[in-house]
N, C-alpha and C positions, 0 to 999 in steps of 0.2 A: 701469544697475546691475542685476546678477543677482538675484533673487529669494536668500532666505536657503535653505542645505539642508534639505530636513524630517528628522525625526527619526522613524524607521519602527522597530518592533519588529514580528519577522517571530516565528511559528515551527511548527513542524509537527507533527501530532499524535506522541506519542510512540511507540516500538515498543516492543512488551511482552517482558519480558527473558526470556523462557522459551523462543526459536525463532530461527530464522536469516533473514535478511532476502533475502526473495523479490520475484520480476519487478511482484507486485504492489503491494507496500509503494513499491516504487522511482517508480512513477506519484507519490507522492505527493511522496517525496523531490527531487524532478529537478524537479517543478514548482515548488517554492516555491524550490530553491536558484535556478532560473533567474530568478523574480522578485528576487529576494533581489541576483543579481551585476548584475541591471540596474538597480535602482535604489541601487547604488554605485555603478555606471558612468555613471550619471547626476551622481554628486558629493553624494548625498545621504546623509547616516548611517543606517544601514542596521544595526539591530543582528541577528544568525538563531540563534536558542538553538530549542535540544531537547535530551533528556534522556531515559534509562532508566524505562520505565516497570516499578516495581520492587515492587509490591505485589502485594495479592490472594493467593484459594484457589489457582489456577491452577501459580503459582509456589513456592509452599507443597507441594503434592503433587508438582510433580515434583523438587523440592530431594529432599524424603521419599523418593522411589521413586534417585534419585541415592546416596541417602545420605550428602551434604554438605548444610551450610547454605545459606536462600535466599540467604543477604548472598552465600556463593561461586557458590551460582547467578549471578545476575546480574552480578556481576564479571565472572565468565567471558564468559555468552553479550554484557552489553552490549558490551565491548569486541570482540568478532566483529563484532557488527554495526555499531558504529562503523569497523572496519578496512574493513569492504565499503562503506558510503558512501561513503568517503572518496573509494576508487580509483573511486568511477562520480564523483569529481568535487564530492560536498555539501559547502558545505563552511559549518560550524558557524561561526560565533564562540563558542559555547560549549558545550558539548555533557556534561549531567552526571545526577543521577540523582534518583530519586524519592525514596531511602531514604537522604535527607542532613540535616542539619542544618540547611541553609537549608529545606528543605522542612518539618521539624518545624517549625521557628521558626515560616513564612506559615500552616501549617493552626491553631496555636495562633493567631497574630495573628487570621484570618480568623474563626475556630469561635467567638473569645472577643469580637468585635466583635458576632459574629449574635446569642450569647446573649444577650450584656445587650442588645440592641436588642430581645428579646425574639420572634426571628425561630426560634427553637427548642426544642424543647419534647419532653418520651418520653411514649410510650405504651406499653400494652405489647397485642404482636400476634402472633397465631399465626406459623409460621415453620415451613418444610419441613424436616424432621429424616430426616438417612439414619440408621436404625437398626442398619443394617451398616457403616456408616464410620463411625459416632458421631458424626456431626456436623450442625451445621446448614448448608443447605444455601444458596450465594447463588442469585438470583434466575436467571442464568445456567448454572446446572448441575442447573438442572428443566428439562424440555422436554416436548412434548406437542401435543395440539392448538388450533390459533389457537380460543375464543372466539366470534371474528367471523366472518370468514373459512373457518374449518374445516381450515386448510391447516394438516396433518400435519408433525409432528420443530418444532415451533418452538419458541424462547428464552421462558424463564420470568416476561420484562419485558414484549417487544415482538413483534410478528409480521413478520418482514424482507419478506411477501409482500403483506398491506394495510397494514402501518403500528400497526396496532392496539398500544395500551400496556395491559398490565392485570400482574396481580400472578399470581404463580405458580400461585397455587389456584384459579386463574379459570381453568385451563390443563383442556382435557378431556382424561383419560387421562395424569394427571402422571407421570412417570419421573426417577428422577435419574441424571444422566448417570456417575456413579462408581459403582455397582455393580449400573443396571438395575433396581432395586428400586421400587415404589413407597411414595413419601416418608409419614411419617406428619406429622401437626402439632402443632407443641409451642409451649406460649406463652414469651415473653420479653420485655424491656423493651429498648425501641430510642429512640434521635432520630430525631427529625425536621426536617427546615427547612420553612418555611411558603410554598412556592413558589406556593401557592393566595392565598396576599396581593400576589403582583407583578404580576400580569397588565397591571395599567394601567401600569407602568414598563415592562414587558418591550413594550408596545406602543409606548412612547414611543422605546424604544429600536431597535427596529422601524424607526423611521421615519424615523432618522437614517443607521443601518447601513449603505443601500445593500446590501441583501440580496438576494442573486438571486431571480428568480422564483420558481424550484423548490424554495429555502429558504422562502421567505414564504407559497407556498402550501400547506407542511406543516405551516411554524408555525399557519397560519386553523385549518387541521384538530385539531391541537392545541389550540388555543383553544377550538374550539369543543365538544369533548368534554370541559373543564375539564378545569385543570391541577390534579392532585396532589400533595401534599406529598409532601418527599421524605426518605427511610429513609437516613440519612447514617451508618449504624452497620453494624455486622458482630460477631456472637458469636465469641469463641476457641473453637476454635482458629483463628487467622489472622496471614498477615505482614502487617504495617501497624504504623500510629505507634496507640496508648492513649488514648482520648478522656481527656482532664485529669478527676479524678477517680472513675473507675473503674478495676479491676484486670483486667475480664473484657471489654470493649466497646473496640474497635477502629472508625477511620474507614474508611470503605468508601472500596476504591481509585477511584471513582469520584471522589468528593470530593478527594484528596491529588493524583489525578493532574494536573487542569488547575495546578492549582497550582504541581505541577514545572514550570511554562511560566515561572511569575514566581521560583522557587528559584535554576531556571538562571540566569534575569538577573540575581538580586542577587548570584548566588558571582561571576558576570561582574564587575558593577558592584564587589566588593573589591578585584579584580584591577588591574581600571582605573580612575583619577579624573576619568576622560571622560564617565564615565557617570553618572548620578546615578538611584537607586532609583525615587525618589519622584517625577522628574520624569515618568517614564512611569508609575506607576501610580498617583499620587496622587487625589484625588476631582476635583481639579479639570486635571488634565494636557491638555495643547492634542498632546501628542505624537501619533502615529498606531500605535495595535496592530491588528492583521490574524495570525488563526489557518489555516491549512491543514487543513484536514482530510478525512477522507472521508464518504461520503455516510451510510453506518454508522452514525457517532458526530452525527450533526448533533444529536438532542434533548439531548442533552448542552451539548452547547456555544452552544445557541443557545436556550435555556431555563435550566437550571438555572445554569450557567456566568456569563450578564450579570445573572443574580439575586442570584446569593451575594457578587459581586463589587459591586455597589450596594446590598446589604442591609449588607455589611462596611464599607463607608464608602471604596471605592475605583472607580477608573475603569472605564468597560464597552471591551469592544473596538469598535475601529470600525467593521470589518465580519470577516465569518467568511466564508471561500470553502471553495466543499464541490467535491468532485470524487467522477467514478464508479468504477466497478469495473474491473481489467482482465481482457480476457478472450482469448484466447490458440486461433487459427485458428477463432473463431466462437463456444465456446465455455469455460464455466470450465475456471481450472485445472486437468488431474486427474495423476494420481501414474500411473495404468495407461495414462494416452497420451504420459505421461513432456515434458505439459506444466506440469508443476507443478514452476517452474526456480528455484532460488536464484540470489541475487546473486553464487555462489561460484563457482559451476559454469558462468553465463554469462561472465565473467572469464577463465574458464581458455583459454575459445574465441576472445572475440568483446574487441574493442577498447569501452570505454565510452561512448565519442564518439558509437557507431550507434545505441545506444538512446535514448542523450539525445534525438538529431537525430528518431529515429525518433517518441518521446513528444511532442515538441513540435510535430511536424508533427498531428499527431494531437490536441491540447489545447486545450480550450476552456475559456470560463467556466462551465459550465451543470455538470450535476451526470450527464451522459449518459454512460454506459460506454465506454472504448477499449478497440480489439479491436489485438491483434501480430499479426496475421497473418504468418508467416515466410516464404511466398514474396512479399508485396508489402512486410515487411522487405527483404530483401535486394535486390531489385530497387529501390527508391525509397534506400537508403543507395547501393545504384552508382552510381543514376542522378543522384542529389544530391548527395553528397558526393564520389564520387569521378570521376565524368562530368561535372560542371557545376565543382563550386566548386574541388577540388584542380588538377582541370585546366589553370587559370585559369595559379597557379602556374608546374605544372609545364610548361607550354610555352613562360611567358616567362623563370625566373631562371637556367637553365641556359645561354641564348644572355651576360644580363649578366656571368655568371660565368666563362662561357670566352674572351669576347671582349671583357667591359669591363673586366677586372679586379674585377668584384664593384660596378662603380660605376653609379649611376643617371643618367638624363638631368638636366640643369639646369629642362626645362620637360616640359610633357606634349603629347602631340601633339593629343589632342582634350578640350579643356577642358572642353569643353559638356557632352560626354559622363559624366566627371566629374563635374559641379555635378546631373546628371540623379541620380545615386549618392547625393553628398550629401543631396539637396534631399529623398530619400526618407524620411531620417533620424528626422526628425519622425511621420513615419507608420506608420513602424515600431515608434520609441517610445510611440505612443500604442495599439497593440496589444499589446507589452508590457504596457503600464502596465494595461489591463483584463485580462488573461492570456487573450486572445486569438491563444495563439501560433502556433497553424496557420495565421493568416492572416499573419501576421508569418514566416513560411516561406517562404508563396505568394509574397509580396514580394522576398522577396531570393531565391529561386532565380530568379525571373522577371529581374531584373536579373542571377545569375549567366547565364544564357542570352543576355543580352545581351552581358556580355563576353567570352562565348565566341565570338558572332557576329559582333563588332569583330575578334577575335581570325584569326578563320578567313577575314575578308574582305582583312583586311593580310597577311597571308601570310610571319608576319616568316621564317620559314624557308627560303623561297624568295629573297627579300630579300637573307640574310644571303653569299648564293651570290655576289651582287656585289659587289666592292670598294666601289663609288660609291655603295651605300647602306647604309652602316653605322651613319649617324647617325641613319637613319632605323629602321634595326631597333630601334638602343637608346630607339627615341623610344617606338616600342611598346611594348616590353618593358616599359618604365618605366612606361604607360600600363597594361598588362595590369597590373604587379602592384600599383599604388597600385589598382584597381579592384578585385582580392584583397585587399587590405589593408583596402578600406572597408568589404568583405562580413564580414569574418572578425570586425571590428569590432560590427559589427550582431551577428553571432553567438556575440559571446564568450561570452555569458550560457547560452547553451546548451550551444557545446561549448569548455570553458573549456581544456582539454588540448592541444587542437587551436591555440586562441587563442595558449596561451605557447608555443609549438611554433611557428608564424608569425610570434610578436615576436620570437623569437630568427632565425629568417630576416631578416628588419630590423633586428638588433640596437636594438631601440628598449625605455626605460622602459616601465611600465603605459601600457595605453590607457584616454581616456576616451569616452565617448560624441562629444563635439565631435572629439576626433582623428579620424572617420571621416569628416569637413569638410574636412581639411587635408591636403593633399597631402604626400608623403616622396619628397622631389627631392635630385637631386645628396646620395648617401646611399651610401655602400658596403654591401652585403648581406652575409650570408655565402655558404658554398656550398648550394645546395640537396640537400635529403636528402629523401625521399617522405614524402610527410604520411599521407597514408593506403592501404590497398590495397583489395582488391576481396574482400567478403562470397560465402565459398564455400559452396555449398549441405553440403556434406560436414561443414563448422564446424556446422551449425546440428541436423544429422544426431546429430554426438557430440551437442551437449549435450540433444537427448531421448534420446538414449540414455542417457546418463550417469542423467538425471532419472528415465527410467522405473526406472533399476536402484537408485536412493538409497532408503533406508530411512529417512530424517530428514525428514520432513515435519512442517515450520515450525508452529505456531500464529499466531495474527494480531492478538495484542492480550488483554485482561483478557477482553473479548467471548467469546473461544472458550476450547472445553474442552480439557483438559490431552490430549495423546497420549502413549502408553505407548509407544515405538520399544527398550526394553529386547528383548535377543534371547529366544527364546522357550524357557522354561525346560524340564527332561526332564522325563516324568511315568512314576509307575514300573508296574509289571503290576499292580498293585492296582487302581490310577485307571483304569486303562486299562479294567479289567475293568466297572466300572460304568457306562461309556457303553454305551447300549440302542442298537442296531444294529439294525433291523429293515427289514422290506419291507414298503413302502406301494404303492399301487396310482393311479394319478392320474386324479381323476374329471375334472377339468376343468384348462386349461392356458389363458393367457391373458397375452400380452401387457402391459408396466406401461407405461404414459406416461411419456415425461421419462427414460427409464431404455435406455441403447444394449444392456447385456447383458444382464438380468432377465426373467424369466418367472411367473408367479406361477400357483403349483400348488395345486388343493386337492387334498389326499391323502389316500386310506382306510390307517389305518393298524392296525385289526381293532380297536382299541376306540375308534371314533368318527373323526371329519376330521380334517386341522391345515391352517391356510394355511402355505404356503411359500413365500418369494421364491427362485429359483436362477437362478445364471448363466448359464446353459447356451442363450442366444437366437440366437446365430450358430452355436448347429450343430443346433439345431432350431427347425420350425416350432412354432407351440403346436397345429395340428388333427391335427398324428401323435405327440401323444405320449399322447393320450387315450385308454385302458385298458394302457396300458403298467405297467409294474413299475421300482421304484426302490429302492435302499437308501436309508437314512434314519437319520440320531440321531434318536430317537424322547424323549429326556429334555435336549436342549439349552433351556437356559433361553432364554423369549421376548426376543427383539431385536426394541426397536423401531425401527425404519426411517423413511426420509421419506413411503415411498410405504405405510405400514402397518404391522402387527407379523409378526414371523416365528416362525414357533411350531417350526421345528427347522432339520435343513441337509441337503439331500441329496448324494449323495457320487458322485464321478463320476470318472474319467479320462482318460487323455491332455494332449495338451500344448498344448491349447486353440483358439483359432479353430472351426474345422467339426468339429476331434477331439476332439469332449470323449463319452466314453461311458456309457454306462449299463448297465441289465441287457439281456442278450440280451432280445427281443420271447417268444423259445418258450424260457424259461427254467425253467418249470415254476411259478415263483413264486405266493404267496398271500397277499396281503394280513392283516398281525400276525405272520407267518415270524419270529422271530427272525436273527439271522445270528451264527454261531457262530465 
């Protein structure tokens, strides 16, 4: 007798409804749907909810600068972003938003359980106020210097470089990231939740999780600098749900958003009477929940998250699996190497199949960054997908169809070989099951190389040249594609497009995980049509090009700061006139770390130095450019930067690379010159 199905609620962090969904969000999306189809291909209930993440400042300003509503904000973008999953293949059971009714409903249940347990309390705390946008400012839209570490441009919570967590004003050289300004501080009254009282639960739960290393050893770290109570509020102006009796205090989208994980499943759970609410989250549920996330968000989710959730008098999850960064021919995305790709614009080139196949060969458990490199893409989808596994296919159903009528052998020719397919099944799944899927690759292309080498030692096409062995070719043939059938099987979960695309060549129902056990004998096929083609270096050409030339560069969550991609307005002869143009003289020229075109200049500009970062490193050394002459805005307000502050801009021409130019060497020039 079979064991009973488990009952798994999947789902993955939310995308933030203010940007378009990119190559990098997609690592996330691709890995958890691929758990998600194999543990229903396994027979097991399997429920995969996500949802709009539809709050916060972020999405607040640029409604503002749109000049629609957030609610039309995020209608809009979530549904984009939902149409681009879809076609790379995620595929939801529910898929809904942060700014719903179910979601009001859970932050009320949740907020109103913590209070009377006594788990929440105000204070009241100073708080970064931008004086120029009249507002108070969240935690993430201070930036400055880490604290601990020292490392320059970081978030006004946490330092992405050691980890470090502190509070805005602990930040050296704070800046708010909306209009450059430094923040002044204004008191106000805030919530808190008392996350400095779970530590022994949050340990107990620890222990149970099955938490990866790399999560357990950030949470010690955490631990051991004590946890923080945490600021579950936010001042208006802000979109979000009204903490229950105030007029002015909103929940911080922090707080509402894991939430929308359990919103989406209860608007689920209306829909359906399969489902039942409380089964999966009540305090005592045997059910199994499992979060996706990235490596980003983990103090979130793996601290405050199984706290609020067992301070509220509900179940914790059962473990959180965190994943890395992607990063794109060695390094991050960027917009000027036109590797910073949406999921729109890879679509328009490239079939979804290659990236899935591509991510999964590449994916582990561990929390360690993948790299796309696009020449060992396209090379490893030819060599895999359409060298090894289509192959398979295409060299046996074309002999069935023109010579057997589309009909298969009664038996197989090599059983064994066969039951070798089979017999891997298990070990496959059990890579799977850890999200071990690069190794669950190595396995079945190693076996696709095997039936290509059955394939190439019988020679059915040579074969079929004789009259006297025909039963023999279809014996092959038969054997080739049931050995296609049991791969594609293994791999539906990855490339799921491909999967109904090969059942329709068998005209066969859903497959499940045991169907790749069972032989598909004496079976009429249909006609063979080409499953996939071959990844052109020219395909991958457009789309950086396309990406370098796009002016909509994505945001990534509540995490990052709003970008302005509004076109850039005229300014009249007035405005014009008050930019200080002047000639600086450059005392010293220097090389910046971490930085492929920057230079950083100190310039004599006749009343005193300025530092300067400029672009101009691939068409100069920095030892020739010292006693030269520059133009310069001499009254540009300071940019702060990762690598320091910029105190103006120097101005230069041509059309970049080695051309970028400056003032002639014997130009006459004096440092403080005006320029007229």
């Amino acid at each position: 007798m079979s064991p009973a199905p488990r009952k798994i609620f999947v789902s993955s962090a939310l995308p933030y409804a203010n940007g378009a969904i990119h190559m990098g969000h997609l690592v996330e999306y691709i890995q958890s749907d691929i758990w998600s189809r194999f543990q229903k291909l396994r027979g097991h209930v399997c429920t995969y909810v996500c949802a709009a993440d539809a709050h916060g400042t972020p999405i607040m300003i640029k409604a503002r600068e749109e000049k629609i509503t957030p609610e039309q904000l995020v209608n809009r973008i979530s549904k984009e972003q939902l149409e681009d999953l879809r076609a790379f293949g995620v595929a939801f059971d529910n898929f809904h938003s942060t700014h719903s009714a179910e979601n009001e409903e859970l932050v009320g249940r949740i907020y109103g359980a913590l209070r009377d347990a006594g788990h929440i309390y105000t204070k009241t705390i100073e708080q970064a106020f931008d004086e120029k946008e009249k507002m108070f400012l969240p935690d993430r839209f201070v930036r400055g210097t880490c604290p601990r570490c020292k490392s320059e441009d970081q978030y006004g919570d946490a330092c992405e470089v050691c980890g470090a967590t502190y509070a805005p004003r602990d930040l050296i050289a704070p800046l708010s990231v909306l209009s450059g300004t430094t923040p002044v501080w204004r008191a106000s009254e805030h919530y808190f939740f008392r996350l400095s009282a779970f530590g022994e639960k949050l340990r107990q739960w620890m222990a149970r999780a099955s938490l990866h290393q790399n999560i357990t050893s950030k949470l010690e770290e955490w631990f051991e600098a004590g946890l923080q109570d945490w600021d579950i509020s936010r001042d208006a102006p802000y979109f979000g749900f009204l903490i229950p009796g105030t007029n002015d205090k909103y929940f911080y989208v922090w707080l509402d958003a894991p939430i929308g994980y359990l919103a989406s499943f209860l608007h689920l759970c209306r829909q359906r009477k399969d489902l039942d609410f409380e089964e999966y989250w009540g305090a005592g549920a045997d059910t199994e929940v499992y979060h996706f996330i990235g490596k980003d968000i983990v103090y979130f989710h793996t601290l405050f998250w199984p706290a609020v959730l067992v301070g509220a008098g509900m179940r914790q999850p059962t473990s959180v699996f965190a994943h890395g960064f992607l990063t794109i021919n060695g390094k991050k995305m960027s917009k000027s190497r036109g590797t910073f790709v949406n999921a729109r614009t890879y679509l328009r080139h490239l079939d979804p199949n290659y990236l899935r196949y591509y991510y999964a060969a590449k994916l582990g458990p561990s929390m360690e960054d993948i790299d796309l490199n696009l020449d060992d893409f396209a090379a490893r989808v030819n060599a895999d997908l359409v060298g090894k596994l289509v192959n398979i296919a295409s060299r046996c159903a074309g002999f069935v169809s023109r010579s057997f009528a589309g009909q298969m052998s009664a038996t197989l020719d090599d059983r064994e070989l066969f039951s070798r397919f089979a017999g891997a099944g298990e070990q496959i799944a059990g890579h799977y099951e850890e999200r071990e899927y690069s190794k669950a690759m190595r396995i079945i292309m190693s076996l696709a190389d095997e039936a290509n080498r059955y394939i190439e030692q019988k020679k059915p096409w040579l074969l079929a040249r004789d009259p006297a062995r025909q039963a023999d070719v279809q014996l092959i043939c038969t054997q080739g594609l049931n050995l296609f059938r049991t791969l594609m099987i293994y791999l539906s979960p990855v490339l799921p497009m491909l999967a109904e695309k090969s059942r329709e060549l068998f005209r066969e129902q859903p497959w499940t995980w045991q169907s790749a056990g069972e032989p598909l004998l004496k079976k009429e096929i249909n006609e063979y049509e080409p499953l996939l083609v071959r990844v052109e270096a020219s395909q991958l050409e457009r789309i950086i090009e396309e990406s370098r030339e796009s002016n909509n560069v994505p945001t990534n969550g509540p995490t990052d700061v709003p970008s302005n991609n509004a076109e850039t307005p005229q300014i009249t002869i007035d405005e014009f006139a008050r930019i200080d143009l002047r000639i600086a003289k450059i005392l010293k020229a220097e090389s910046v770390e971490g930085a492929d075109k920057l230079l950083q200049l100190t310039l004599d500009t006749g009343d005193g130095t300025r530092n300067v970062f400029a672009g101009i490193k691939s068409a100069y050394e920095p030892s020739t450019l010292t006693g030269r002459f520059v133009v310069v805005v001499a009254n540009l307000e300071p940019r702060k930067m990762r690598f320091g502050t910029s105190e103006g801009m120097v101005l230069a021409a041509g059309p970049g690379g080695k051309d970028i130019f400056l003032l002639s060497p014997d130009s006459g020039a004096q440092a403080g010159m005006r320029v007229k």
